[in-house]
C-alpha positions in Angstrom: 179.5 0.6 196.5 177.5 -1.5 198.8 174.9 0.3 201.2 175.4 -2.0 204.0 173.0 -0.5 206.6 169.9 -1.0 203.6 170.9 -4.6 203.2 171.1 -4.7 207.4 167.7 -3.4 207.5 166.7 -5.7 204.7 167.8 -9.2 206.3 166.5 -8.3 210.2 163.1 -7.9 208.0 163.5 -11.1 206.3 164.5 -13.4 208.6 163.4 -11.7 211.8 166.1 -10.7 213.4 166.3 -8.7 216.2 168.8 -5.6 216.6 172.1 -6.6 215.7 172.0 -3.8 213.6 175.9 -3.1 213.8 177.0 -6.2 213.6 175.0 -7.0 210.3 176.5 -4.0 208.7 180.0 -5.2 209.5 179.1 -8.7 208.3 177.9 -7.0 205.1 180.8 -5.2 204.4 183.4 -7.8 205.3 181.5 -9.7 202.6 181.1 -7.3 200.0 185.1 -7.0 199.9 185.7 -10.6 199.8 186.9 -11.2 203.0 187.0 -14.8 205.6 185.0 -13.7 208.5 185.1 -15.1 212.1 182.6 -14.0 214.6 183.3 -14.4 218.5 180.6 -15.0 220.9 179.2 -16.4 223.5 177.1 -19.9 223.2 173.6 -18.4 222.7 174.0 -15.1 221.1 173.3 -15.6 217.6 176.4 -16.7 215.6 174.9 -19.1 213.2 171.4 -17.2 213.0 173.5 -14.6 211.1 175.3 -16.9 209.1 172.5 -18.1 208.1 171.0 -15.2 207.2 173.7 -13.8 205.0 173.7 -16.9 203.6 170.7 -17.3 202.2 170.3 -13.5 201.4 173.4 -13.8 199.2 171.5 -17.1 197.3 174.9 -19.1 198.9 174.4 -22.8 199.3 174.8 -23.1 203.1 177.7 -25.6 204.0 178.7 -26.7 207.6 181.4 -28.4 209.6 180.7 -28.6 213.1 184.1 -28.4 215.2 185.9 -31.1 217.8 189.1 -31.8 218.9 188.0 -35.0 216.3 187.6 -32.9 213.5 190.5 -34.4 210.7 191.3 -32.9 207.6 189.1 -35.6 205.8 185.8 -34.5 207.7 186.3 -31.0 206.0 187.9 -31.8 202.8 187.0 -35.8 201.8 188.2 -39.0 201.5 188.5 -41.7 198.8 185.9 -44.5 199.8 188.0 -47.9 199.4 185.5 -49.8 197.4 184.9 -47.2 195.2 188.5 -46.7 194.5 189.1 -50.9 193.7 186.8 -50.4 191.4 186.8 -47.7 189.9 190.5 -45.8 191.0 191.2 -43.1 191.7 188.9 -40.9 189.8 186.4 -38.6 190.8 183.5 -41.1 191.2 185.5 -42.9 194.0 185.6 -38.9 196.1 183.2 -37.6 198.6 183.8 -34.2 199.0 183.5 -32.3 202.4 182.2 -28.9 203.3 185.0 -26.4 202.0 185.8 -28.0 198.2 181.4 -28.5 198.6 181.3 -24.8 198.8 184.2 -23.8 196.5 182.6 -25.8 193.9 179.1 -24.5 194.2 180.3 -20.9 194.6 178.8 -21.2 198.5 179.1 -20.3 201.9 181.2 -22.8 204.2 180.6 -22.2 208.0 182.8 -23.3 210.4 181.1 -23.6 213.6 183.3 -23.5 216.6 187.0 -23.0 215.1 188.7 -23.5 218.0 187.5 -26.5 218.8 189.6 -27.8 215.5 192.9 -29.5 215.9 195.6 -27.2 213.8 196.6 -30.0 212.1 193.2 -29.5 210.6 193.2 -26.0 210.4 196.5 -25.7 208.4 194.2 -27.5 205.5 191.9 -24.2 205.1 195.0 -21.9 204.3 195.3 -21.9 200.5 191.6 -22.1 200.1 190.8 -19.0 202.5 193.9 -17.0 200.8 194.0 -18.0 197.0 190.7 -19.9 196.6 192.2 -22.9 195.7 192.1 -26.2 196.9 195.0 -29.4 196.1 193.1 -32.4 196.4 196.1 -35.3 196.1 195.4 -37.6 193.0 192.0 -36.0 192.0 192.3 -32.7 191.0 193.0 -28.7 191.6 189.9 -27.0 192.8 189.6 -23.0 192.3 186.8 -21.0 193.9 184.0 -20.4 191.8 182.9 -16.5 192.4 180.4 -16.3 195.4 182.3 -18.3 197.3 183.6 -17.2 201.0 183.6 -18.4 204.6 182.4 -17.7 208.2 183.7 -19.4 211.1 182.7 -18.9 214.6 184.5 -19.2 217.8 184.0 -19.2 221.5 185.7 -16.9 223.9 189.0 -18.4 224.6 188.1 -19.0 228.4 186.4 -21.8 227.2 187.6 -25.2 228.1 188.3 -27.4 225.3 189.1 -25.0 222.9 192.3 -24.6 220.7 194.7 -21.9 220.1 194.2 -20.3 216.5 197.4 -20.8 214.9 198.9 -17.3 213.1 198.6 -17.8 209.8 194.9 -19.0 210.2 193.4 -15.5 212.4 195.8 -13.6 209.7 193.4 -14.4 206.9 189.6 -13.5 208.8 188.2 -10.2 209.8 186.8 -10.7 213.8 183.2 -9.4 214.5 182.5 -9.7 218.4 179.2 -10.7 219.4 178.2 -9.7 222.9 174.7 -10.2 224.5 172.0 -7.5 223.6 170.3 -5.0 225.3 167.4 -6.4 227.7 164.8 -4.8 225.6 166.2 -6.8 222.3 166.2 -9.9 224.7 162.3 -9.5 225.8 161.8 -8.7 222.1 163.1 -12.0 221.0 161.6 -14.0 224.0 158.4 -13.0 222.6 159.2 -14.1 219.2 160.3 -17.2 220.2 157.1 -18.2 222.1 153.4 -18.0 221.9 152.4 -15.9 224.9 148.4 -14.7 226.4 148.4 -11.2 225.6 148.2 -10.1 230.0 151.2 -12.7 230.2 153.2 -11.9 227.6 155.5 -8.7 229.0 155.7 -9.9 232.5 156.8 -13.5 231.9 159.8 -12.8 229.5 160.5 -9.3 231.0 161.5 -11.9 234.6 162.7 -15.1 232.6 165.0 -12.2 231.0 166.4 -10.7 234.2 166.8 -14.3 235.6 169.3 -14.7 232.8 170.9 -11.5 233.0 171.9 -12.3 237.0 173.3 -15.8 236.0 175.8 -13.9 233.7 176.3 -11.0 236.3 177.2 -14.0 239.5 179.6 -13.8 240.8 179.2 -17.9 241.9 179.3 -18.7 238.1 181.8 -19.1 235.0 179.5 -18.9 232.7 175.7 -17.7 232.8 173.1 -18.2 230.5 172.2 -17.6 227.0 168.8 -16.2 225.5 168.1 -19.7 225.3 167.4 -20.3 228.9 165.0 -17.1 229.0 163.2 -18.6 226.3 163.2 -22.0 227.7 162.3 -20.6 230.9 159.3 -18.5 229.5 157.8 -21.3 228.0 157.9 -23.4 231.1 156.4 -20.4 232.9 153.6 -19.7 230.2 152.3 -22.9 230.4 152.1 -24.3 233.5 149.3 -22.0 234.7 151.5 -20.6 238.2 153.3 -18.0 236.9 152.7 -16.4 240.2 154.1 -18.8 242.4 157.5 -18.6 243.2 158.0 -22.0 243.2 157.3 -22.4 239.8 159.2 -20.4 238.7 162.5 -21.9 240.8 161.4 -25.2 239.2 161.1 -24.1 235.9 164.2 -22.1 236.2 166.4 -25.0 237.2 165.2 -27.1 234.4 165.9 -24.6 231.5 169.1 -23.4 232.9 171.0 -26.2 235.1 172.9 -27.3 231.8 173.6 -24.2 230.6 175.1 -22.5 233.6 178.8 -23.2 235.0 179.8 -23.2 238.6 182.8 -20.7 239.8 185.4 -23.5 241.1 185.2 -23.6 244.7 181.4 -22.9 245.2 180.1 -25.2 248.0 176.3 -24.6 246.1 174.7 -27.0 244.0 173.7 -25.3 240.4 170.5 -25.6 241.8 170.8 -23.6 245.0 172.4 -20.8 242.9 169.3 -20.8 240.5 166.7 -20.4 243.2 168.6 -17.4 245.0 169.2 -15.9 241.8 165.3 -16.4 240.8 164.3 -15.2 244.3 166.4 -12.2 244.0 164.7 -11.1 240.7 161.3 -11.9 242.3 162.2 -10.0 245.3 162.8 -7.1 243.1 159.9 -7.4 240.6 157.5 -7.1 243.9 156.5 -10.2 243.0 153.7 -11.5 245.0 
């Protein structure tokens, strides 16, 4: 039986990885059984960092396909190159194999990032590899699974825009493992981690850059706030531009890491950059900031 809060505690040592205690326990035990795992989340909250991480702590070759509306069964499974087939035929010299027979072969992990951004034309070719571990690839060859292999996709909240319905048969063979944001604390924690701060700096400018985020996601003027990645964006702006006490600064710093990864409410007559200064003044205005 498989302690799977020891090998939690084992991989946030490893690879550094702040809370997500939970989560990695469920991750670990979905894997230890053998089962397809999809994890939901927001952009930003650490989806592939945990892939990763299992990953490698399992010794499993890391394989990826990253999703679009674009992504055809070739770009996951593989094609025949022409030349190589008039010469050659079609043998297995003349393949080049994708990500999922890639990790079947080498008894590796395939992530999928961003499921739902695949066609389902597309997603009907992972079926008999996710359920049976084997793969039909038409005049080459029957692939099956060597052991070690399994598979974790991620997917975006279906609010999204540009995402694609998850056909039935496809969600029927994954266990779901929701990712929300963490806890402020975690989210200072891993601001820190991410950047090289001056000791008197170091609390105070992620401890705002963090509560700057937390309001974009909490406005009611946007669809979508910001990931961790705009706090850490924005605390590296702030540490090193010497102002970290001027307001302004920090409004200019704050529009630049999060104007792209912010979206407007429809129907907001504000610019993203109007909403980003009253939402940086607000937190100011709260901190006491002088």
């Amino acid at each position: 039986m498989v302690d799977a809060s020891i090998i939690a505690k084992e991989i946030q040592e490893k690879y550094h990885i702040i809370g997500r205690t939970e989560e990695l326990k469920k991750i670990v035990l979905a894997h230890s059984v053998g089962k397809n795992i999809l994890i939901e989340g927001e952009v930003g909250v650490g989806k592939t960092t945990l892939a990763k991480a299992i990953s490698s702590y399992f010794d499993a070759e890391f394989y990826r396909i990253d999703c679009s509306e674009e992504s055809l069964a070739h770009n996951l499974i593989g094609y025949f190159d022409p030349p190589l087939v008039i010469a050659k035929g079609y043998v297995e010299d003349s393949y080049v194999y994708g990500p999922l027979p890639s990790a079947m072969l080498k008894g590796g992990c395939l992530f999928i990032n961003e499921i739902n951004r695949m066609p389902e034309s597309t997603q009907n070719s992972l079926l008999t590899a996710l359920d049976e571990k084997t793969l039909e690839i038409p005049k080459l060859k029957a692939i099956k699974a060597k052991q070690g292999f399994f598979v974790i996709a991620t997917q975006n909240p279906g609010a999204h825009i540009g995402v694609t319905v998850l056909g039935e048969a496809l969600k029927d063979r994954f266990v779901w493992i929701k990712l929300d944001y963490q806890p402020a604390p975690e989210e200072i924690e891993i601001i820190k981690q991410d950047n090289t701060f001056s000791e008197d700096a170091a609390h105070s400018i992620a401890e705002i850059s963090q509560r700057i985020v937390q309001r974009t996601r909490n406005s009611t003027t946007l669809r979508r706030g910001s990931s961790i990645r705009g706090a850490i964006d924005l605390a590296a702006l702030m540490n090193h531009n010497g102002e970290a006490k001027s307001s302004k600064a920090w409004v200019d710093a704050a529009v630049m890491a999060l104007h792209n990864k912010i979206e407007l409410e429809d129907g907001v007559n504000k610019t993203k950059s109007e909403v980003i200064s009253d939402i940086v003044h607000s937190v100011l205005n709260k901190a006491d900031f002088q």
